[in-house]
N, C-alpha and C positions, 0 to 999 in steps of 0.2 A: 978310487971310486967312492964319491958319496954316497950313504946311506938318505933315502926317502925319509922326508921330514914326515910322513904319514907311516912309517913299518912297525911303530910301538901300538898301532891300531890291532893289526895281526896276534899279537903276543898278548895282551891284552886281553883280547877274546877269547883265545886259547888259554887263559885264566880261569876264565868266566865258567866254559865250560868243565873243567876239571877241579871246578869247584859247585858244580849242580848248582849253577846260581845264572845260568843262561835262561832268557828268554826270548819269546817270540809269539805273532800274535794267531789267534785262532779266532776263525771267523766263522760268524753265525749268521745263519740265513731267517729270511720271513721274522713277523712280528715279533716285540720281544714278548715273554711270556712265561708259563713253568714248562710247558716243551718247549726245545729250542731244535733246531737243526743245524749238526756243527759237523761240517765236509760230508755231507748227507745224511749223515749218521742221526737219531732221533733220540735226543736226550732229555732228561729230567733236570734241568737248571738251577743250581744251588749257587749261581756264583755272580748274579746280578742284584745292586744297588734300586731296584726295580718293586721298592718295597711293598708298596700299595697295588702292584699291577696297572697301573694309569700310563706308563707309556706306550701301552699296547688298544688305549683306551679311544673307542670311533668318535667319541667328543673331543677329547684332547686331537686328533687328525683332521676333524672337522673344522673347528678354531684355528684350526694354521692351516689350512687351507682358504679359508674365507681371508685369513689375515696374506696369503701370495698372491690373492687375487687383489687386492686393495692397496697392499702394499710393495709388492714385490720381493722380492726375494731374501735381498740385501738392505742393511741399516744405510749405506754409502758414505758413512763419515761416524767421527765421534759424537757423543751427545751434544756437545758446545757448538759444535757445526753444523752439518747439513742431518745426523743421525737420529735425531728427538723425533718421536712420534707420542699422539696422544695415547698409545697403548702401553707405550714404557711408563707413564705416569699412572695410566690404571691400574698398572701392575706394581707399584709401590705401594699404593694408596691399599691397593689388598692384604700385599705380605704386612703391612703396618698392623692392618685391621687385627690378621690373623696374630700377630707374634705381638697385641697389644703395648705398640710402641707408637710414640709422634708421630714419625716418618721411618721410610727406608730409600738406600737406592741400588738399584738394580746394573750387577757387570756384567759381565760378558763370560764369566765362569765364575764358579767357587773360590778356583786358588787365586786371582785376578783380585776377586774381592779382600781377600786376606793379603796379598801383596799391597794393593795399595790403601787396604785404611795403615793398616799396620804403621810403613811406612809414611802416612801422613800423619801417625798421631803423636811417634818419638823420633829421635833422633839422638845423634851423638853426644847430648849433656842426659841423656836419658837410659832407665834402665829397666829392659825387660825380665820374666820371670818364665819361663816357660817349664811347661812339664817334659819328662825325655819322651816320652810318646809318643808329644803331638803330632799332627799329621804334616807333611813334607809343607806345604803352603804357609803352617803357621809357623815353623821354621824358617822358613827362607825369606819369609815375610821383617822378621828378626834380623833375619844379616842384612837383608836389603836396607833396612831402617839406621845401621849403624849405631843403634845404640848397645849398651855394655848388654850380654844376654848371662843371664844365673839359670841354669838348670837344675831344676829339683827334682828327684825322684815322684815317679807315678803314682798319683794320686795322694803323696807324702804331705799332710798337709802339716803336722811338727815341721818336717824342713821347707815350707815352703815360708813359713814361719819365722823358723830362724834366720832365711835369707834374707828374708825384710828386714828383720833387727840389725843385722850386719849389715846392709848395705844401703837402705833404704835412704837413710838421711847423708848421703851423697851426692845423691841425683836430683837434677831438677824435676824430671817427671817417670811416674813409675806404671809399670801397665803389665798387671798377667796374663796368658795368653793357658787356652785348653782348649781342647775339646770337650762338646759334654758326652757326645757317646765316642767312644776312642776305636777307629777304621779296623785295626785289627785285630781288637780284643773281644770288643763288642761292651765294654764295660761303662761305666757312669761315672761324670765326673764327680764330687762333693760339692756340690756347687752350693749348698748355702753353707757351706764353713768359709769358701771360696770369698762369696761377697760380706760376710763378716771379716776374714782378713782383708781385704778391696779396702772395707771403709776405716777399720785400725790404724791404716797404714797409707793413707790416703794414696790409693792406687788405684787407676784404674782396670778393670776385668773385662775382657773377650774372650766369650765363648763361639766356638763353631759346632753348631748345630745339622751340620750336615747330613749327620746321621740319626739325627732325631725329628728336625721338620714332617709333619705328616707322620710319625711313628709314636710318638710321646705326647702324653697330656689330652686331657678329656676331648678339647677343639683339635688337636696335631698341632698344638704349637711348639712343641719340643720340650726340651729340659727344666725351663724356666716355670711353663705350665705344670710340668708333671709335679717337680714339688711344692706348687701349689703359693708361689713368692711373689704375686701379684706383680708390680709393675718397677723392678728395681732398675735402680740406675747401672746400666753396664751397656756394654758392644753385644748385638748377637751379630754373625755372621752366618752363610748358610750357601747352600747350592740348590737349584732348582731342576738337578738332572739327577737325584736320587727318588724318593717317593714321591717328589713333581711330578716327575714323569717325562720334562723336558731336557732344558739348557740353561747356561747361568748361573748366577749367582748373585747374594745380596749382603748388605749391611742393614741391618734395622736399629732405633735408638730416639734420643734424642733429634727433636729440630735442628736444634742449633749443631749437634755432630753431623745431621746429616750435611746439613747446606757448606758445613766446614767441607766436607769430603768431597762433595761436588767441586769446590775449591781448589781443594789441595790432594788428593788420591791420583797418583800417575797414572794406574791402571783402567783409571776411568773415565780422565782427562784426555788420554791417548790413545783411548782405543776402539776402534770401530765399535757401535751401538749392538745391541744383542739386536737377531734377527726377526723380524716380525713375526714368522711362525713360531719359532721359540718362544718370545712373548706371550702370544695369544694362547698357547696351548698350556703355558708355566698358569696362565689367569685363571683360564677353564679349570686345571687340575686342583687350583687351590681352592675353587666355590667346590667341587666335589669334594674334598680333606675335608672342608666346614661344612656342609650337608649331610654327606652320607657317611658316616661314622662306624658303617657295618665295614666298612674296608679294614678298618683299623682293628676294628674287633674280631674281625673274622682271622688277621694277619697276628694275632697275639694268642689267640686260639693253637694257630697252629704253632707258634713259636712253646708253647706249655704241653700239645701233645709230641712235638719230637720229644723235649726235653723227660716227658714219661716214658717214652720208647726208649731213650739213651739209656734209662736210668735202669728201666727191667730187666731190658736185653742186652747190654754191657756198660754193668754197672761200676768195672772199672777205668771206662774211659771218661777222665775226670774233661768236662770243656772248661778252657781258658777260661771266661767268664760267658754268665746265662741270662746278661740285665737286655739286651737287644735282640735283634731278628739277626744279630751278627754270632753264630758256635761256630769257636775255634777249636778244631782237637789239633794239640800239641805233639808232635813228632821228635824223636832225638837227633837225625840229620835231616840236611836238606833231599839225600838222597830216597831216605825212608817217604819223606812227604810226596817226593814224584811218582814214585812206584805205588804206593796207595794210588796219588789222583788220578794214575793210568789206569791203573786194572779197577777205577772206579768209571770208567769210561767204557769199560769194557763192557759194564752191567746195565748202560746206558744213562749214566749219572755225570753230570759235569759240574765236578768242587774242584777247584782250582787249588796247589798246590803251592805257598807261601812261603818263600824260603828269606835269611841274609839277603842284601844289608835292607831288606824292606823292612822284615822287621827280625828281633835280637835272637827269633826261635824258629824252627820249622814247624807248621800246623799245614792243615786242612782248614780254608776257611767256608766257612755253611753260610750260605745270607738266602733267610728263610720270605717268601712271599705270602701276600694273601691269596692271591691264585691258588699256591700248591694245593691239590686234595691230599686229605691222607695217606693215599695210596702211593703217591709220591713220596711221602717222609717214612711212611714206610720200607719201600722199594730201598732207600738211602742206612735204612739201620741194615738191613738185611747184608749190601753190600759191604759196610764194615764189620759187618759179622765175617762173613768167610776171608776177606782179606785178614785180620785182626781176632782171629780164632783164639790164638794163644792167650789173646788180652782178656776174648772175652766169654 
């Protein structure tokens, strides 16, 4: 009797689980926000990308709704086809404004966007540089590309260095690839030692800013803004379903890269148009990011009073890094990180629990908002205090 071409599914998962590295999804009701309701249960939410509080915002719902009623529902094709509307072009013409670049153009997610510039800018006579960190999209964006990839160590920039030396005048085209805020550290890239190696070594630099749009720099233009590098020649990339507050994703840059990418990017070529409320509501969010700047202020406030609380009231728990609205506390297995996130649920706290192969350590990841009151990041030290007694 043969064995099921499908039975190594079974074994497999029973892997999974006996290595505390199983998941599964948990679902949250009503608006998002710093309460959340997670299987009725009413929690404190530390674990949403929701940085500014805009996706729970009656403008951004207002804007996609006026955009279902005009446009309907659906994009019905890719952009080249039937999918273009004049709203996806206003919403370029923004994120350009905003992230003071020629152009931008606008996918249909973040990792979409990093799939297909990536892939439209090298290929197989060519040679990527990536950091080991980077986030799964700008990875995969790499293998999809087929060009030769060199991994440097995290934020190493001596060897990112010495990679160039060694390998550099091999390849016909050369392209490094980061994050500027890194998903699960929360840390910063170097980004102008970055584009002084860029121009050394004539290579081009992509950044993804996903985590920085709306959060970094005086306007929320991100990392570029923050350290203050006026208008250099590189890739940004980004997603508009983090402190957007919507969906999507973008490249921003040069003209002539964008109108290439429109050309030659797969993931933008073939893929059904973002949807017009997503649109509308990504455009609304971002005239707010450049208006009202108390969001941001208010969202960095709180990211420096937890970080006071961490420090008074256990001041041995050292976080991963403290550059983002992103604190990691580091756990030694995967199993210590679930049992914290549990009995932090208990207290009515939802920090989610990070273990292998997402990333190399077990932590607690915090992703802090402008909504939270203090009372919240408070609530949150209190609850690692009694779990983490010993510690602290």
């Amino acid at each position: 009797m043969s064995h099921s071409p499908y039975s190594w599914l079974s074994h497999s998962l029973d892997t999974i689980h006996r290595a505390h590295w199983y998941r599964s999804v948990q679902t949250l009701e009503g608006l998002p926000g710093a309460i959340a309701s997670l299987r009725g249960q009413k929690v404190i939410n530390f674990a949403s990308n929701n940085y500014l509080g805009l996706a729970g915002d009656r403008r951004l719902i207002a804007a996609a709704r006026e955009a279902l009623e005009q446009y309907g529902t659906g994009s019905t094709g890719s952009r080249l086809t039937s999918g273009h509307r004049d709203l996806h072009r206003d919403l370029e013409r923004s994120i350009a404004q905003l992230k003071q670049t020629e152009d931008a153009l606008v996918f249909s997610s973040g990792y979409l966007a990093n799939l297909g510039a990536i892939a439209a800018l090298v290929g197989p006579r060519d040679l990527i540089l990536s950091d080991e960190y980077n986030h799964s999209s700008l990875k995969n964006g790499a293998i999809l590309s087929k060009a030769t990839v060199v991994t440097y160590g995290h934020k190493n920039v001596k060897e990112l260095t010495e990679k160039l030396q060694e390998y550099r005048k091999e390849y016909r085209r050369s392209l490094i690839l980061t994050d500027s805020i890194f998903s699960m550290d929360g840390d910063r890239a170097p980004l102008p030692q970055y584009l002084e190696i860029a121009q050394t070594y004539n290579s081009m630099l992509l950044i993804d800013e996903a985590h920085a749009t709306g959060v970094l720099g005086s306007t929320g233009a991100g990392l570029v803004e923050h350290f203050q590098l006026g208008k250099p020649e590189l890739i940004q990339v980004g997603t508009l379903s983090k402190a957007v507050g919507s969906l999507g994703g973008y490249v921003a840059g040069s003209s002539i890269l964008i109108d290439y990418l429109r050309n030659r990017a797969p993931s933008w070529i073939y893929t059904t148009g973002l949807s017009p409320a997503d649109t509308a509501a990504a455009q609304r969010a971002i005239e707010i990011i450049q208006t009202e700047p108390q969001h941001r202020e208010q969202l960095w406030q709180n990211i420096a009073y937890f970080q006071d609380l961490l420090t008074r009231h256990c001041p041995q728990i050292a976080p991963i890094a403290s550059e983002s609205p992103i604190i990691c506390l580091p756990l030694e297995t995967p199993k210590q990180a679930l049992e914290l996130s549990q009995f932090l649920k208990t207290q009515g706290i939802f920090a989610p629990a990070i273990r292998p192969p997402t990333v190399p350590t077990s932590r607690i990841r915090i992703s802090l908002m402008a909504t939270h009151q203090r009372e919240h990041l408070e609530s949150l030290v209190d609850g690692l205090k009694q779990k983490l007694l010993y510690v602290c």
